[in-house]
N, C-alpha and C positions, 0 to 999 in steps of 0.2 A: 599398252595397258594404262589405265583410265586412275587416279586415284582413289577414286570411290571402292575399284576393285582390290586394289593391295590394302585396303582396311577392311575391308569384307575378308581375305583370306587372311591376314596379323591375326582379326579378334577385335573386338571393340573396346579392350580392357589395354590398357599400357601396367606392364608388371609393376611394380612395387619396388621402389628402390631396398636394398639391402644395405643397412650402413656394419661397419663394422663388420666385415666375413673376411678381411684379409687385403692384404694388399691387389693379389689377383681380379680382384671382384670391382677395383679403381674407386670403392668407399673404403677406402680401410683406413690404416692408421687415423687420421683426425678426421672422416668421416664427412667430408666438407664443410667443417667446423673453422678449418684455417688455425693458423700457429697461437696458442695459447692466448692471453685476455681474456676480459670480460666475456666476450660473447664465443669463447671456447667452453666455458663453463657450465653446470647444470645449473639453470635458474639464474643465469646471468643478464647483464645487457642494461642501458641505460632503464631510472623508472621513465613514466608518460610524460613528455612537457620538457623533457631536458631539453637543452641547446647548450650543449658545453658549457663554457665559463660564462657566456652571454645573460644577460636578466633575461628571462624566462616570459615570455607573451601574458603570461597571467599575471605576470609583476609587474610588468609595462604598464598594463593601463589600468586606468583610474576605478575603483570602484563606486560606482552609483546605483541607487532606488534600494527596493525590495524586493526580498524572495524571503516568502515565508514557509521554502520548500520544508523546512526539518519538521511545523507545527503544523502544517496544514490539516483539514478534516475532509480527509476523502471517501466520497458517498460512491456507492453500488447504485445505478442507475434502473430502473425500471418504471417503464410506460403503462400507462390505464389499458390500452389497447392489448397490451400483454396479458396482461391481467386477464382482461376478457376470454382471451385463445387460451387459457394454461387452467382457470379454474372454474366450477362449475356457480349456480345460483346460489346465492346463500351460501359459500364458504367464507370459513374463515381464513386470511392470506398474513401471513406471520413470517420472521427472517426466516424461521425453520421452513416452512413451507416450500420458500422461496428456494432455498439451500439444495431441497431434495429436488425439486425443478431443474438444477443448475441454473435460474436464473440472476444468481449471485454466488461471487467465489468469497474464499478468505473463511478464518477460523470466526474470527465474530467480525462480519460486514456492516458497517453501516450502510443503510438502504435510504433512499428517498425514490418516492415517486411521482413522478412528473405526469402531465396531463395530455402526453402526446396521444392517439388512437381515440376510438369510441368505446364507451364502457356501456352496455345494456344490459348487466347484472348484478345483483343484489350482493355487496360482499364487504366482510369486516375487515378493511382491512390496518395491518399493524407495523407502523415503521416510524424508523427516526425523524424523518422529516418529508412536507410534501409541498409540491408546489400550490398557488392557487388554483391552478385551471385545472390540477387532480383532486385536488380535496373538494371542489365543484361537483367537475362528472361524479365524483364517488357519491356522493349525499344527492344529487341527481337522480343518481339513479335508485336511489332508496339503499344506499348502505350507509356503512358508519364509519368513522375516520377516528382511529386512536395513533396521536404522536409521541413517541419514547422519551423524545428529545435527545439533544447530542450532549454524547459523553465525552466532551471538551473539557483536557489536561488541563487547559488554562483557566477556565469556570469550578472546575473540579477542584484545583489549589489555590482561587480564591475564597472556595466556602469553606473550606479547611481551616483558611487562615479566618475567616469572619467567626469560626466556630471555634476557635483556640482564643481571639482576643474577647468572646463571649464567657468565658471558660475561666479567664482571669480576671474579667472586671465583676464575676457574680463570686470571686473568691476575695478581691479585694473588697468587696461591699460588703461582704459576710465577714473577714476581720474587722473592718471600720466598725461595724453595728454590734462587734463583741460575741457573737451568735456562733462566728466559725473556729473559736479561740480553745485550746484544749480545757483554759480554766473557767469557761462560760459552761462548759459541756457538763463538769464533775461538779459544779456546785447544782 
């Protein structure tokens, strides 16, 4: 007998261990969990990176450069050539558009498009940012290019801040001049 054949008549499935049905069943009592500790426990076990008492590999070494992983601004990619295959002449090509395509995920994607493919049709289209060699073929081919621009937290919280220290130097110039004063108001 061949062993190809004794797994053709087994079954191609190996059962399921059974933990905890008894002792009989040689899973029972500790389940092959072994005698108590950490790793008897539900949700037990060292976290990631431990090495016992030892400094830990990520402590070891030196940290250098940058990762600007937390701020980065990450764009939904789509090609001119795409464009061309998904919309018709003379459409307008908007994130929603884009969304109901499936040609970008995410509740609000930023999109940029890039100038990869041939575009030989007339189209509006609408995104946060585009490359040159897209915003070329697009006006190329007689459409038109409208950019969003990027809704960058860190450009966002400096005109906040430009628009608060705007806010106080047009109130201090209005006490100095007496005009923003309660008793400039009532006479």
């Amino acid at each position: 007998m061949m062993l190809h054949e004794i797994t053709a008549l087994a079954g191609p499935h190996q059962r399921r261990k059974r933990f905890g049905r008894g002792e009989a069943s040689g899973h029972g009592k500790t389940c092959g969990r072994g005698n108590k500790g950490d790793q008897a426990r539900s949700g037990g076990g060292a976290r990631l990176l431990t090495e016992g008492g030892q400094m830990p590999l990520f402590r070891r070494l030196p940290k250098r450069g940058f990762s600007n992983f937390r701020f980065r601004t990450e764009f939904e990619i789509v090609n001119v050539g795409r464009l061309n295959k998904c919309f018709d002449d003379g459409a307008t090509v908007d994130v929603d558009s884009l969304k109901k395509l499936r040609l970008v995920r995410g509740a609000k994607p930023l999109v940029r498009i890039l100038g990869d493919g041939k575009l030989e049709k007339r189209l509006t289209v609408t995104a946060h940012a585009f490359s040159e060699k897209a915003r070329q073929a697009i006006e190329r081919a007689g459409g038109k290019v409208i950019e969003l621009g990027r809704p960058d937290p860190a450009a966002r919280a400096a005109q906040k801040r430009r628009t608060a220290k705007a806010a106080v130097a047009a109130a201090a110039k209005r006490s100095r001049s007496g005009r923003g004063s309660p008793q400039a108001e009532s006479s």
